[in-house]
N, C-alpha and C positions, 0 to 999 in steps of 0.2 A: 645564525640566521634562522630564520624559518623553513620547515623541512613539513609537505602536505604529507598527509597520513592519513590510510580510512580504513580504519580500523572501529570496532565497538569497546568501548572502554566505560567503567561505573564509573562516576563522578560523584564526587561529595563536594557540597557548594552552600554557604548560605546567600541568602538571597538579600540584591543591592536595595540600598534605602527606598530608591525610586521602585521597588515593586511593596515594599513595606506600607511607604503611603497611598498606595494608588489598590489594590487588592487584601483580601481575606483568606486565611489560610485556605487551599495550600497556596503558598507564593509564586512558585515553578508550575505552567500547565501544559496541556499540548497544543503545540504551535508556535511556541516559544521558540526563538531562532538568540541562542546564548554566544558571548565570547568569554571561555572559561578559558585564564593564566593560571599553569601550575607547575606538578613533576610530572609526567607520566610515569608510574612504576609499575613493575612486573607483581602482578598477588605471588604470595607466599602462601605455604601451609601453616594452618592453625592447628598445633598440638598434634595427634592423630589425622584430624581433616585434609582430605585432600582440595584445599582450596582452587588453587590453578583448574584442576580438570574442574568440580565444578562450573566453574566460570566460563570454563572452554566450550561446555555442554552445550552453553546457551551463546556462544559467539563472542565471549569479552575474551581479550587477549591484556587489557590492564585496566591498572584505576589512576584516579586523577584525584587530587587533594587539590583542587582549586584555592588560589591565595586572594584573585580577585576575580568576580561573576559582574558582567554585564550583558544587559538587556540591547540585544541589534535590533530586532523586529517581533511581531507579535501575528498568531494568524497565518501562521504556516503549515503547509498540508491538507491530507484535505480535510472537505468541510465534515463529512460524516464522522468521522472518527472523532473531529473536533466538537460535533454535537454530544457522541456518544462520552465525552470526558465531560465536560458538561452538563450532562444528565448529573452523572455518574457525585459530582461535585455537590451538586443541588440537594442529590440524594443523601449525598455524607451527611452536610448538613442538616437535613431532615431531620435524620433518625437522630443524630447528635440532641438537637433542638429535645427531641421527644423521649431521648430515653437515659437514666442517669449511666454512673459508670460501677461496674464495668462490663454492664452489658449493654450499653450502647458502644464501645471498642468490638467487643464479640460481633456484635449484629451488623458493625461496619466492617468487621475478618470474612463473618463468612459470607457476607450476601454480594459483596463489593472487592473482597479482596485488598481491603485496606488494614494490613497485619500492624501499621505501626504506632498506631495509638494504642495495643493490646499495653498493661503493664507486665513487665519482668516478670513478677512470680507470678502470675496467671502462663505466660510463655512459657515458664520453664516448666510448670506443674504439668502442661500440655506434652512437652516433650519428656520428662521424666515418665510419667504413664504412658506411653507411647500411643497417644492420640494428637498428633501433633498434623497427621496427615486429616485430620476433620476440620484443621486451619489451611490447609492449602486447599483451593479450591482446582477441582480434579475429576475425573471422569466416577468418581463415586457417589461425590454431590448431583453433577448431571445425572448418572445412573440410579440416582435412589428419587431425585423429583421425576424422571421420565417411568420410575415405576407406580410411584403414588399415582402423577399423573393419567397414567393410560388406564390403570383399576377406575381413576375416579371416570375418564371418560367413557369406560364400558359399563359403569352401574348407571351414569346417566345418558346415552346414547344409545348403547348396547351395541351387539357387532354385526347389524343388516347392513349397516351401511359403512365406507370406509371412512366418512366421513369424522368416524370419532379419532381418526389418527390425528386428524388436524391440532387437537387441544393439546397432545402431550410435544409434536411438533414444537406450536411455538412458545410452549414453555421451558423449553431447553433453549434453544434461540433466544428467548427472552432472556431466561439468564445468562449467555452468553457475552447477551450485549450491557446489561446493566455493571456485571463483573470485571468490566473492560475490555472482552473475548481477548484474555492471555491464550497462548497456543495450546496449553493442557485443555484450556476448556474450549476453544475454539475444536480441538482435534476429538474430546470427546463428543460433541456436538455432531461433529458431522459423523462417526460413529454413531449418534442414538440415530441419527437420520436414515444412516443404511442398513440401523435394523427395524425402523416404522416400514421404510420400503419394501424391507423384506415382507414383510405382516401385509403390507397392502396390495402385495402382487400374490399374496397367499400363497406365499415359499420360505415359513419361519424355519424348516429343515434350512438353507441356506442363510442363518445369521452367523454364526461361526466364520464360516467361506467368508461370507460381505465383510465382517468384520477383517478379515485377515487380508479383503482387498482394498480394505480403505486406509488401512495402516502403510500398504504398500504402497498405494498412490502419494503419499504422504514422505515416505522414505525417496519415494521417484523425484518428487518434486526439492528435497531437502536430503539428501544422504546424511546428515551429520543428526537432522532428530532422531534418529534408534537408536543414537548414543545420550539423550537424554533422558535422565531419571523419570522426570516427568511425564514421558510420553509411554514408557514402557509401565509406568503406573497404572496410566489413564485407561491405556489395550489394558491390560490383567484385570479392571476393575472393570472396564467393561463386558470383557469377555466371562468372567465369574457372574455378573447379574445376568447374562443373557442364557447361561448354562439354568443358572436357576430360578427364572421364568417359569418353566414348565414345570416345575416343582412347588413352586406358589401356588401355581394357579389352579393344581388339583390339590393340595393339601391345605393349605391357608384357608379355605371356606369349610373343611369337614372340621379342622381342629377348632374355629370358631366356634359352631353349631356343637360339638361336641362341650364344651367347657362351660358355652349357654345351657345345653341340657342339664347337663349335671350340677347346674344352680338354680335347677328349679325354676328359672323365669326367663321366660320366653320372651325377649326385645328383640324388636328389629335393629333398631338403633344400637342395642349392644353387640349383637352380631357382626353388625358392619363395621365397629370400632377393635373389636378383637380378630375381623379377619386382616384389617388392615397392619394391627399389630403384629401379628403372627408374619403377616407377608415382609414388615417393616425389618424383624429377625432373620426371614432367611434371607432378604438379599443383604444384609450388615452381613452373615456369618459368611454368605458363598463370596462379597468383598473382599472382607480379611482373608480367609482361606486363599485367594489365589494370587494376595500384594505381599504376604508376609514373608516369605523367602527374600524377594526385594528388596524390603526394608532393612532385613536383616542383612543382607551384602552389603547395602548402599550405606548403611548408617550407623552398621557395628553395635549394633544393642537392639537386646530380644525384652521386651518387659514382659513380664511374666503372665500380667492381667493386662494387658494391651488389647488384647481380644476380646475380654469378658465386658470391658470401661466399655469398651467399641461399641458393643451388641447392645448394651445399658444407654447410650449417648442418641445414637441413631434412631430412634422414635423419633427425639425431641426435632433429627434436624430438620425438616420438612415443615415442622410449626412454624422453627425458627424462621427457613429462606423465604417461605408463605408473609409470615407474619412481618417479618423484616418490611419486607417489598409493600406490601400494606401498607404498615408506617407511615412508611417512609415519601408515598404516593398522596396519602392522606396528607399527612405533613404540607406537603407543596400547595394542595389548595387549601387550608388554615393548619396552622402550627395546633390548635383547640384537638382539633380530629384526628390530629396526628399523635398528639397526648392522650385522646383518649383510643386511639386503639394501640397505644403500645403493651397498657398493660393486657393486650392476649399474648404479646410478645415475650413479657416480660417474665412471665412465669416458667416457657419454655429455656429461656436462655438463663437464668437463675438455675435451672434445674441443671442445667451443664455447664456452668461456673461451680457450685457446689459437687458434681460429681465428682469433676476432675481434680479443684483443689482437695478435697477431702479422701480422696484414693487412696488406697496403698500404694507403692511405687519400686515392688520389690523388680529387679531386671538382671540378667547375666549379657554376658558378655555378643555380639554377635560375629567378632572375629573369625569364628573358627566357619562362619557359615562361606563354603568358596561357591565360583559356578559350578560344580561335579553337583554339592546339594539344588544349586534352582535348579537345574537340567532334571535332577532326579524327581522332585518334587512335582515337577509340570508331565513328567513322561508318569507317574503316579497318577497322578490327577486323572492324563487324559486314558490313561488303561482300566482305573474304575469305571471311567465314564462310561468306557465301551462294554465293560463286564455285564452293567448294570443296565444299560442299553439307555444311557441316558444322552449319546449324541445322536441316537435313533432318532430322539422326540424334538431334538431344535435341525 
């Protein structure tokens, strides 16, 4: 007979005739109220992978191989969420509409969060170089637009007023909600938020603290997220850009000015492009520096230029999420406008399809990395910090 059960389980399903005829990919959306017949089964590990805990991380306790899917009702939930899927759908299609492949699959990974149009060997080439984490959207995509972001609103704003917090605000939110706000990016979201606060109540000394109480409200409300990969990415990636903050912002304009001089020609425009790059490197470097022990627990392989791809990539991404969003906007009021502004797009994301397939992919092993090395690693970290007096200055 029938036994209720409420539990979260991944399901695999294709979709009944009556949603074939009646809709456009994707077939399954939010508010869909399904009756999937199947097995329920327990996940297994995959080779090394520890599949189960995965799965546990995020709340599945099994999957489901659906034999037969039908449609109960439609329009379930609420409505915002069901707008924001919607957007979100509009948008696929845009960018699709505007840009070929396979950087229209990229620009739908990373701006949207939509990994599974990427093909195979682009996938693996990502995970082979160990840049596979500038596919998941994550508090270092947040952390790297709310740095461009707050530079670009201080060259045009400047800091009389608090008022320039407002832009890099909602452009983290922004992307939150076009993303689908998955909980990495929802939780680093509300992280860049309690460090704008920080800045606006003119206590950037307490971003650290904020940060280490926003995680905590977060674990208060959820005990099982600190057992998530994701979230303990999302804190390290945030907490590494906000460490080096204060190191952009006195270096990145001298190394500028300095590299302009010593080419003999004095541009404004040049200066502002090389301070933005210089700033664009240290927060990639002070990113990876504080996820990579992580990675290396969580995923058992160290590649060896994993860092260097990283540092080379992360210019582009900020063109890319800009430029995507663009698109894709454009697109919806004529598919023409959406065409012609992808090709800004389209340079940026070519440049990180060619990086990554064309990389060396040399990597050891990451097994030997236990928790004795993160422990070590972060109690390192935060004892330079202190040498160097650099938790003096946040």
């Amino acid at each position: 007979g029938w036994e209720p059960l409420r539990t979260r389980a991944l399901a695999y399903a294709e979709p009944p005739e009556s949603l074939l005829l009646q809709r456009e990919p994707p077939y399954f959306r939010y508010g869909d109220r399904l009756r999937l017949e199947g097995v329920l089964e327990r996940p297994l590990p995959i080779a090394d992978f520890d599949y189960p805990s995965y799965l546990a991380n995020q709340g599945i306790s099994g999957i489901l191989w659906s034999r037969e899917t039908t449609l109960v009702s439609q329009g379930v939930g609420s409505r915002w969420r069901g707008w924001i899927f919607e957007l979100r759908r509009k948008l696929s299609a845009s960018i699709e509409d505007s840009l070929g492949e396979p950087q229209s699959a990229m620009a739908r990974a990373l701006l949207l969060g939509q990994r599974g149009g990427l093909p195979a060997e682009l996938a693996q080439d990502f995970r082979d170089t160990g840049t596979s984490h500038l596919l998941a959207i994550s508090g270092l995509h947040v952390g790297i637009l709310l740095t461009m972001s707050l530079g670009a609103a201080v060259w045009l704003m400047g800091r009389r007023r608090q008022l320039y917090l407002v832009l890099p605000l909602a452009f983290i939110w922004l992307y939150a909600m076009v993303s689908g706000g998955p909980p990495s990016v929802v939780r680093a979201a509300t992280m860049g938020t309690v460090f704008l606060a920080a800045l606006a109540l003119g206590r950037p000394r307490s971003i650290l603290p904020a940060l280490a109480l926003s995680a905590a409200a977060m674990v208060a409300v959820n005990p099982e997220v600190i057992r998530q990969v994701s979230f303990q990415l999302s804190f390290a990636a945030m907490a590494g850009i906000a460490v080096a903050l204060p190191y952009q912002a006195k270096f990145a304009p001298d190394i500028a000015a300095d590299i302009v001089r010593r080419t003999g020609r004095q541009r404004p425009w040049a200066t502002y492009a090389l301070t933005w790059l210089v700033s664009a490197l240290i927060v990639a470097l002070a990113a990876t520096l504080a996820t990579w022990p992580l990675v290396a627990f969580n995923f058992h392989r160290i590649p060896l230029l994993g860092i260097f791809i990283t540092i080379l990539a992360l210019p582009a991404l900020p063109f890319i999420l800009l430029g995507a969003l663009a698109t894709a906007a454009a697109g919806l009021v004529h598919p023409a406008i959406g065409q012609l502004l992808s090709w800004i797009t389209w340079a940026p994301l070519s440049y990180l399809v060619g990086l990554v397939s064309q990389a060396p992919q040399p990597a050891v092993s990451g097994a030997w990395v236990g928790d004795w090395l993160v422990w070590a690693w972060y109690i390192m970290l935060g004892g330079l910090l202190l040498l160097t007096g650099g938790l003096g200055r946040i």
